[in-house]
C-alpha positions in Angstrom: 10.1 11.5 50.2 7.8 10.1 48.0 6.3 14.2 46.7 10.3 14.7 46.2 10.2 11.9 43.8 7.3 13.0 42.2 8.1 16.4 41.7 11.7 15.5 40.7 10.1 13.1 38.1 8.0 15.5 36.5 10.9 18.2 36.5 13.0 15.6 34.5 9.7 14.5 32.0 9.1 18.0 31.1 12.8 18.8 30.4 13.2 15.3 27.8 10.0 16.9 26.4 11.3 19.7 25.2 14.5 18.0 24.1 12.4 15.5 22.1 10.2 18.7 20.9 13.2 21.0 19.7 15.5 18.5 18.4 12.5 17.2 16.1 11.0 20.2 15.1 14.5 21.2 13.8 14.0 19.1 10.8 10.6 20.4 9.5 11.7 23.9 10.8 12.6 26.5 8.0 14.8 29.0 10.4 15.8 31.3 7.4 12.3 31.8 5.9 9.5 31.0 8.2 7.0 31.0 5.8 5.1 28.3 3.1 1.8 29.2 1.2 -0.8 26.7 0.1 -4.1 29.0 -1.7 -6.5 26.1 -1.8 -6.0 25.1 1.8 -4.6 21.5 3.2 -6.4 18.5 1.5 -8.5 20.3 -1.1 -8.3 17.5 -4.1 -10.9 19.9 -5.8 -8.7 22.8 -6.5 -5.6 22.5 -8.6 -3.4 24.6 -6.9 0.3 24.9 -5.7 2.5 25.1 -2.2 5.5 28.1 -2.0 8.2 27.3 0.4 11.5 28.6 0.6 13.2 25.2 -1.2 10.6 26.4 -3.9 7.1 26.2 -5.7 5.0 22.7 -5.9 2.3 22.4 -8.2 -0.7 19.8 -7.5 -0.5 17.1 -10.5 -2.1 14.2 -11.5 -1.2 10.7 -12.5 -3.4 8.1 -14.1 -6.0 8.7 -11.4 -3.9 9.9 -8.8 -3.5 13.4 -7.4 -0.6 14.8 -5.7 -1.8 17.6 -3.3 1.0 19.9 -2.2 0.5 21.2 1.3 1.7 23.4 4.2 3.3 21.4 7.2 6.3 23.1 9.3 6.9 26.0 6.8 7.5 23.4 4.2 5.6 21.7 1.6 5.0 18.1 1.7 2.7 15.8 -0.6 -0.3 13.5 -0.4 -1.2 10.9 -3.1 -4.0 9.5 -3.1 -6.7 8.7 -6.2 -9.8 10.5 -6.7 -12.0 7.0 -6.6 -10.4 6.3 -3.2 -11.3 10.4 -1.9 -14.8 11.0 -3.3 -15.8 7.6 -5.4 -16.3 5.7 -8.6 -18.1 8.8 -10.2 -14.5 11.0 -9.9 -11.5 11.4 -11.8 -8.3 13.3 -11.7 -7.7 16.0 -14.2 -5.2 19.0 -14.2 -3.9 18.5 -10.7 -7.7 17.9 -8.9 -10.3 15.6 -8.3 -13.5 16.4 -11.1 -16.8 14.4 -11.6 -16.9 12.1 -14.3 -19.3 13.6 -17.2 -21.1 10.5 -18.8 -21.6 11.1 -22.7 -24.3 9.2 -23.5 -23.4 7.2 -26.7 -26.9 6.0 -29.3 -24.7 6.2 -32.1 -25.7 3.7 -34.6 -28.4 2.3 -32.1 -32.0 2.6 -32.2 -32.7 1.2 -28.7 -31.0 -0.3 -25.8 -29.0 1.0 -23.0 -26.6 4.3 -23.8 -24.0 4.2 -21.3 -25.1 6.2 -18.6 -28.0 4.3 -17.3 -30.3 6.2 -20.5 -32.1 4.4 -23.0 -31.8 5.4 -27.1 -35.6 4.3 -27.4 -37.3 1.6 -27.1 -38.8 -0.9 -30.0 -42.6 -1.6 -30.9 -44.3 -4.5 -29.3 -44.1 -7.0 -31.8 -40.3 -5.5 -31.5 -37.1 -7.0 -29.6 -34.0 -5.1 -29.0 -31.0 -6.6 -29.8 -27.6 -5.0 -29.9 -29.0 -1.9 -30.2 -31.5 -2.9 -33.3 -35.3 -3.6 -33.5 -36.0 -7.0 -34.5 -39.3 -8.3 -35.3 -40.4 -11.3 -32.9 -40.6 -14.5 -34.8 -43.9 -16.0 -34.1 -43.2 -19.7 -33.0 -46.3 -21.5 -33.6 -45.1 -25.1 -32.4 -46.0 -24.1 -28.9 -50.1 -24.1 -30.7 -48.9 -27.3 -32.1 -48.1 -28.6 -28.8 -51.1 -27.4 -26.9 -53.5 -28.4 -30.3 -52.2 -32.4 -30.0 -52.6 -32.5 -25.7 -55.5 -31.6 -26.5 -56.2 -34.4 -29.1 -54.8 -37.0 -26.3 -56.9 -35.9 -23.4 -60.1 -36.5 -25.5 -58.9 -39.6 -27.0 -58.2 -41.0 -23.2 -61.8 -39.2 -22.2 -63.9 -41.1 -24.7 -62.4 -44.4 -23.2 -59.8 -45.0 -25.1 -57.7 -45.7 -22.2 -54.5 -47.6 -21.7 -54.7 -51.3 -20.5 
């Protein structure tokens, strides 16, 4: 009795799987024209390409930093968003419907040293030389630290030749 069961059980689970299989893959199903065409292949954000279905053509896009990726799924096209930064990192951005590396421009205009940008230096200044914002200036020489030193000095011999505090 209990192998009936069993076999009766299956027999049922198989048949409300392909129920659940055919009455969902109607709605992604393209009966007319099986067909959908996607050149740069699913998730490529690299490639600006497009998706052909027969509802019509898709072309991948961007938007600030996001890029809409048309691809194939079911004979029909369907799109993923999603930004560059979060796909590849910092270093990427999107431009013309893909994903490109951020070229860093390095930027010494109107600076004769100091950082340009893209982790470069416009030069550096002489040694009597400090950089700041982006110009060489000469180092003031503070001499009150001789001063200081010159009258410690003074004391400590004063107190050594027994000139002491009561």
């Amino acid at each position: 009795m209990k192998r009936e069961n069993k076999l009766i059980f299956s027999f049922c689970f198989l048949i409300m799987l392909l129920i659940i299989n055919a009455v969902s893959g109607s709605e992604n199903y393209n009966q007319d024209n099986e067909f959908c065409n996607d050149p740069d292949g699913p998730m490529n954000y690299l490639e600006s390409s497009y998706c052909e279905d027969a509802n019509g053509i898709y072309y991948d896009s961007c938007e600030g930093n996001y890029v809409t990726e048309w691809q194939c799924r079911y004979y029909e096209c369907f799109k993923a968003e999603l930004t560059c930064f979060d796909i590849y990192g910092e270093n990427y951005i999107c431009e013309d419907g893909k994903c490109i590396e951020k070229v860093c421009v390095p930027n010494c205009e109107d600076k004769e040293c100091g950082d340009d940008g893209c982790g470069g230096s416009c030069g550096e200044c002489d040694s009597n030389e400090k950089c700041v914002d982006g110009t060489c200036e000469k180092i003031k020489n503070d001499f009150n630290w001789r001063w200081r030193i010159y009258y410690r000095l003074r004391f400590l011999r004063f107190l050594r030749r027994g000139h002491g505090f009561p």
